[in-house]
N, C-alpha and C positions, 0 to 999 in steps of 0.2 A: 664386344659392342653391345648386344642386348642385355647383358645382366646391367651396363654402366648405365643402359638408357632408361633397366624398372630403377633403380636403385635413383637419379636423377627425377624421372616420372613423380615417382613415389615421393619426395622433398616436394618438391613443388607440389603437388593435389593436397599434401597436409598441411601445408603453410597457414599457419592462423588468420592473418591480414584480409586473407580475399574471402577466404570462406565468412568472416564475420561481416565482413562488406558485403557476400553475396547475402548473408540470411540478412540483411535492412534493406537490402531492395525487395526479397520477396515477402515483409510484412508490410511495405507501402501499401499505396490504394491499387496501383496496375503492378502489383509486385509479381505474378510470374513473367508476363509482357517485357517488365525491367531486366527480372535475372535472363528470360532466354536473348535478350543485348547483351548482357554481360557475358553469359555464356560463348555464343556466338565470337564477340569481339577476342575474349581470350583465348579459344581455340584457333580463329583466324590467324593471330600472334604467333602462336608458336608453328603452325603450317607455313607461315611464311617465312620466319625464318628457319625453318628447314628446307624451306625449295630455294630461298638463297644459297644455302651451303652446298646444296645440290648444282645448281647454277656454276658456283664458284668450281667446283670438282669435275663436272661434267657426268657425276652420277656412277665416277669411277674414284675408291681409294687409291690416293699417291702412296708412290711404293715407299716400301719401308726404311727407314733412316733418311728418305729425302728431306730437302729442306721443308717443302711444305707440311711430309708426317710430322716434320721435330717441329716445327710452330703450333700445329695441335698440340702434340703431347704439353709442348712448355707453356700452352695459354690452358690446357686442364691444368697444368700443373701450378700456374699460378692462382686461376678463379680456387682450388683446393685452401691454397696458404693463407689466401683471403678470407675466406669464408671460415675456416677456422681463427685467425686472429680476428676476427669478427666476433663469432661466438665469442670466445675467449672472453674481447675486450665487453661485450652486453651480460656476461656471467660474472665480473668483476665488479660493474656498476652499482651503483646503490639502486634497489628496487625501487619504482616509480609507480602513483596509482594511475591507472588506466581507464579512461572512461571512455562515451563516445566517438567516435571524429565530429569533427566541428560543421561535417558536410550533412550527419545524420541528420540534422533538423529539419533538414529542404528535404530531404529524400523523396517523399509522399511528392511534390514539384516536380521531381526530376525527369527527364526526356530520354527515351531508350540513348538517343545519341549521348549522352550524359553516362547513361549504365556502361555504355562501348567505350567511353574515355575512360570511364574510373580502372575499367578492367587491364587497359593497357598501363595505366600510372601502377599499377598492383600486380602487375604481374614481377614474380623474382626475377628478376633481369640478371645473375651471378648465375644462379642453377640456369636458365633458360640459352645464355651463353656457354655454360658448361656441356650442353644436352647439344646444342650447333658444336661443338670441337670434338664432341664424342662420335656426332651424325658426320664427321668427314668420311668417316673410314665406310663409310655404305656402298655399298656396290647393288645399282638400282638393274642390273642384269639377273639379279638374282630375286625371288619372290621373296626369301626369309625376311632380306634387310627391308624390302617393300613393308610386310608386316610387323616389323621391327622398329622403323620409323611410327607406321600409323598405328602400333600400339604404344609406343611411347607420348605423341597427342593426346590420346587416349584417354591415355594413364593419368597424366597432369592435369588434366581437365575431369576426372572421373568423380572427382567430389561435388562438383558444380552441376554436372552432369543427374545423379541422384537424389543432390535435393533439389533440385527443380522438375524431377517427376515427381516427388514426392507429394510436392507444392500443388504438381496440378490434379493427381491423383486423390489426393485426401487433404484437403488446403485447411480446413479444423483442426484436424490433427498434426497437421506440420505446420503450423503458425504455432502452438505451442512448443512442440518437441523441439523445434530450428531455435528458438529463443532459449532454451534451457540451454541448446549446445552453445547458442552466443554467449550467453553468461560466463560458460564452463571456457571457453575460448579466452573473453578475455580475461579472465583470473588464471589461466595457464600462459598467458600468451609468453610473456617472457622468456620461461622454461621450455613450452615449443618452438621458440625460433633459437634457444641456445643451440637446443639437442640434437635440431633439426641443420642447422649450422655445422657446428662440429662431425656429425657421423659424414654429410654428406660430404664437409672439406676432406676430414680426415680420408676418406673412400678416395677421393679425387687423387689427394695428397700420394698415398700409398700404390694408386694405379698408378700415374700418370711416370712415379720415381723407378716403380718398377719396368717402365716401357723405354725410359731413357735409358737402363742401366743393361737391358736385356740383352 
């Protein structure tokens, strides 16, 4: 379960999307104010749905080849198949240019409760589902899984997490360097949400066949 939940973590925190969303909330005018809503909201997000699945289990893994482990396994095993025919099908498309979103323009406008919504519509909802069917198997009697789930929050959130000290620690210097990384983001984005697609399906894919089969 932990290496499923860095390997899941680690997708999500490099996802293009939120990270270039997070650097234009914090060159607005209240731009760290904005990004710690955004901050805050997406890590709320994925704590709650982990204490759902915790809720649902009762903070005990269902034993092994029950129906409810085989519903995990076969919902990793599907969000896997997806997310690679996913990839797949955005690696096959004809390249598209990429500019803005259409919201950048208001940003400088916008209302931390605004930064808290954007973060929930941007947060990967495939990996964040995949990270809940992973977190069944926790067993909250034990300190590891305790440190296993709240490094996996962590984790996914750890990119949000550094450049918003960055921001507030040296805001000259990270109002430019955040920008060159926006730039370099989206002129990659494509090719990080292929690669970033595929490895993690493909991981899913390959656990999830090898736990039905075991």
């Amino acid at each position: 379960m932990v290496l499923d939940l860095v390997v899941i973590g680690t997708a999500v925190t490099l996802g293009p999307l939120h990270n270039s969303a997070f650097i234009l909330l914090l060159s607005s005018r209240r731009g760290t104010r904005q990004g710690l809503a955004f901050l805050l909201s997406w890590l709320a997000d994925l704590v709650a749905v982990i204490a759902c699945v915790m809720l649902l289990t009762g903070g005990q893994p269902p034993a092994r080849n029950s129906t409810p482990s085989t519903v995990a396994i076969a919902a990793k095993l599907a969000i896997g198949v997806a997310l690679v025919l996913y990839g797949a099908h955005r690696h096959r498309r004809p390249p598209r240019p990429h500019g803005p979103p259409r919201w950048a323009a208001r940003v400088d406008n916008a209302s931390p409760a605004t930064a808290a919504g954007l973060a929930w519509l941007l947060q990967p909802w495939a990996l964040v589902g995949a990270g809940a069917a992973i977190a069944v198997d926790a067993d909250l009697s034990t300190l590891t899984d305790w440190l296993a789930l709240t490094g996996y929050c962590l984790l996914a959130t750890l990119s949000l997490i550094l450049m918003e000290i960055y921001a507030l620690r040296a805001p000259e210097a990270a109002g430019a360097r955040l920008n060159a990384l926006r730039s370099w983001l989206e002129r990659h984005q494509e090719q990080l949400i292929v690669t970033l697609s595929l490895l993690a399906g493909l991981w899913l894919t390959a656990r999830s066949t090898y736990e039905l089969i075991a």
